[in-house]
N, C-alpha and C positions, 0 to 999 in steps of 0.2 A: 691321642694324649696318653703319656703314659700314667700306669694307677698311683706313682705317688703324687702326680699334681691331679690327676680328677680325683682322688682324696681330700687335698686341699683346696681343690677350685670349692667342692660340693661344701665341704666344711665350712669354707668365707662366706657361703650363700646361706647356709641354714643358720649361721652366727647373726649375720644382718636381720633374719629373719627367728631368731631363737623366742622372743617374749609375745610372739602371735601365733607360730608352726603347733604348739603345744594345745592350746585351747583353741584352734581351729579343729585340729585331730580331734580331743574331744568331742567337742559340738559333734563333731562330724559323727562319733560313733554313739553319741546319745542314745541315738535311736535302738538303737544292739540294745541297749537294756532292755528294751522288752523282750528281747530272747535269753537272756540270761537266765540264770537258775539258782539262786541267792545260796550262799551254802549249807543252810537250815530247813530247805525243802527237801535235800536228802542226810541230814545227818541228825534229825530230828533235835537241834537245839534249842535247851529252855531259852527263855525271854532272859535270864540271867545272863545267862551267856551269849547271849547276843549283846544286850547292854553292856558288857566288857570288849565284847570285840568292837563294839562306836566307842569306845571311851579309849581303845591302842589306836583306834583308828585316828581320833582326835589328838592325842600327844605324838603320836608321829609326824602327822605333818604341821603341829606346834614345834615340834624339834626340830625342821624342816629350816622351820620359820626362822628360831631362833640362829641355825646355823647361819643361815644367809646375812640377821642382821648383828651379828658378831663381825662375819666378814663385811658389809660394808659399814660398820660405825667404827672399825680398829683397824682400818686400811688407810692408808697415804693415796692422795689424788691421783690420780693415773694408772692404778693398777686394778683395781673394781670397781664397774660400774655399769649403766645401762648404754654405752655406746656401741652402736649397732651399725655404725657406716662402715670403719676397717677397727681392724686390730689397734688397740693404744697400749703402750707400756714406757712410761718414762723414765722407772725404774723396776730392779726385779725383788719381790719383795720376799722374802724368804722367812721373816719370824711371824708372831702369832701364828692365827689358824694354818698359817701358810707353810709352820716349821712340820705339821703334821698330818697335811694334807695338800695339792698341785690344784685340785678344783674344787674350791668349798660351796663354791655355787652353783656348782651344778650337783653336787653330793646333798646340798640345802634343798637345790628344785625337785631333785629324784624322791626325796623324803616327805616331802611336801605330795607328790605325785603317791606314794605310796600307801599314806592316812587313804587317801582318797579310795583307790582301789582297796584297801583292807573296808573299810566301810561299805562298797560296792559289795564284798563277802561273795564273790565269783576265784575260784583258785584258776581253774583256766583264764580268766579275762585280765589278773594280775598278772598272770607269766605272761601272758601273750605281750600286754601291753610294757611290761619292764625289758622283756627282750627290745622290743620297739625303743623302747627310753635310749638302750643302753646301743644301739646302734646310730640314732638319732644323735647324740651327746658324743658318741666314741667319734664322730666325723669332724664334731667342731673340736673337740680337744687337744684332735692332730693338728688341726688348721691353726689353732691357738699355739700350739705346740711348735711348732716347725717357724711360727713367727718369731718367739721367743728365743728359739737355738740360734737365727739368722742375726737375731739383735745382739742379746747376752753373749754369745757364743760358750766358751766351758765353763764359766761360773754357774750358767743355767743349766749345762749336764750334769755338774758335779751336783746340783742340789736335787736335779731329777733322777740322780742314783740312789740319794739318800731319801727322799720322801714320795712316798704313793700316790696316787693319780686321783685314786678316790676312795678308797678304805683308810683311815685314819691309822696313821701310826702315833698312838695319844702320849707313847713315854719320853718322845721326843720334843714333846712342847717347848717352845724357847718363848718365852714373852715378848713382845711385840714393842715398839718405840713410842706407838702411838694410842691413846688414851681412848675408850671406848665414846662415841659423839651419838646420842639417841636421837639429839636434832636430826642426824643425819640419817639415821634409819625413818626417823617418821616422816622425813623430806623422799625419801626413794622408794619405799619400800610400799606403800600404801596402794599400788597396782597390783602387786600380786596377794596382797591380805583380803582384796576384793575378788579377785578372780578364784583364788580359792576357796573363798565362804560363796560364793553361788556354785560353785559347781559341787559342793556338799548339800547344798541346799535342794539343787536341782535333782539327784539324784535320790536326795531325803524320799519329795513328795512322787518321783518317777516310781521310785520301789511301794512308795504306801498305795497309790492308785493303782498299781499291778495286782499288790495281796486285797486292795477292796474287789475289787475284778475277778481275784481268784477266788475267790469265794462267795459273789453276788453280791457284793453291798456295793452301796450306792457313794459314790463320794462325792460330796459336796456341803456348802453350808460352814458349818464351825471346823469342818475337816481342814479348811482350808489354813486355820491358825494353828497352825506347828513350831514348836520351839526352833527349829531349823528357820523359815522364816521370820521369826524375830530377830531370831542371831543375826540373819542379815541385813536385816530392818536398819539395825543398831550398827552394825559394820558399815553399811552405805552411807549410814549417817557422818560416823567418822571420818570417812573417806573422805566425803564430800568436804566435809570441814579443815581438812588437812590438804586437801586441795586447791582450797579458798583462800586457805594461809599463807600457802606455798607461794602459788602465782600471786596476790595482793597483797601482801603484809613481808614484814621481816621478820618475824619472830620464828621462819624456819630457812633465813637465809644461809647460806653457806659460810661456815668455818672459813676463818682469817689461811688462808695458803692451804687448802685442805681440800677443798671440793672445786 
């Protein structure tokens, strides 16, 4: 096979599989944190400054967030969303986020990805793991890519001349046709508001039981109530209930020609 279709074949297969590949890998490397080295074990930071680097850590992958639900509540039906069996594009959409960036969702997931590891406070396990991102995302982009060129044909080149792949060109912004829908963000979007509040959470108390460890205390009892597990208390809660609404109720059904 030659490498431009097993670039592509590889990229349709991790595309199908892009919203589980991610928090599988995860899981998977949990365990590595207990060989980690926090970056405060050797740079002797106060509590202050650590407390600032959870607080970047936090608005990054809030900005994460917010990128992703910009792009699906200001997108027209058929150009973002979570289908996962082939490529879909009914039309090519070129304004909002789109005049200033080619993949805002995945520019959304990486950033989202990024809080998480800046919170981790490991500088090797960041690089390591954003190298991995960026190889992982760069196979489906092509695959998504080359769909696009075969559809569109040069109207799709001409705009891929003009806008980046995933660094924002932000003084190009053109406004978009379609009106920002939150229904539609709190209808989609609520899988990955949960999978990233546990795996902040999960890492919360991985790292606290490590420093009890490191130093012979004991952990257990009230140790166990962390602001970090309440957030997610509170998170699952919502989930759960936007989930409820979703599948039994209308009140998160889908916009008239839209979704």
């Amino acid at each position: 096979m030659a490498l431009l279709h097993s670039f592509e074949t590889s990229g349709n297969w991790l595309f199908k599989h892009r919203g589980i590949v991610p928090v599988l890998v995860f899981l998977v490397c949990l365990p590595l944190l207990a060989f980690t080295h926090p970056v405060w074990t050797f740079l002797d930071l106060s509590n202050r400054v650590i407390i600032l680097l959870t607080i970047l850590a936090v608005l990054v992958s809030l900005t994460g967030m917010a990128v992703r639900a910009y792009t699906i509540g200001t997108t027209p039906h058929g150009t973002s969303g979570r289908n996962t069996e082939k490529q879909v594009a009914e039309q090519l959409n070129t304004k909002g986020i789109y005049s200033i960036v080619r993949h805002p969702l995945y520019l959304g997931n990486y950033l989202m990805w990024l809080g998480l590891l800046i919170f981790i406070m490991d500088v090797p396990f960041l690089v390591t793991v954003s190298l991995i991102y960026w190889l992982y995302y760069e196979r489906i982009m092509y695959a998504e890519e080359r769909f696009l060129e075969r559809k569109f044909g040069q109207p799709y080149l001409d705009w891929t001349m003009a806008v980046p792949a995933f660094i924002p060109k932000f003084r190009q912004f053109e406004k978009g046709d379609v009106p920002f829908h939150f229904r539609s963000v709190l209808r989609r979007e609520y899988p990955g508001l949960m999978a990233i509040t546990l795996c902040f959470t999960l890492v919360d108390y991985l790292r606290v039981i490590k420093i009890y460890d490191m130093f012979g205390f004991p952990f257990g009892g009230s140790d166990w109530v962390r602001p970090s597990g309440i957030i997610c208390l509170v998170v699952a809660i919502i989930v759960i209930t936007l989930r409820t609404l979703k599948h039994h109720s209308q009140l998160l059904a889908p916009e008239t020609n839209r979704d």
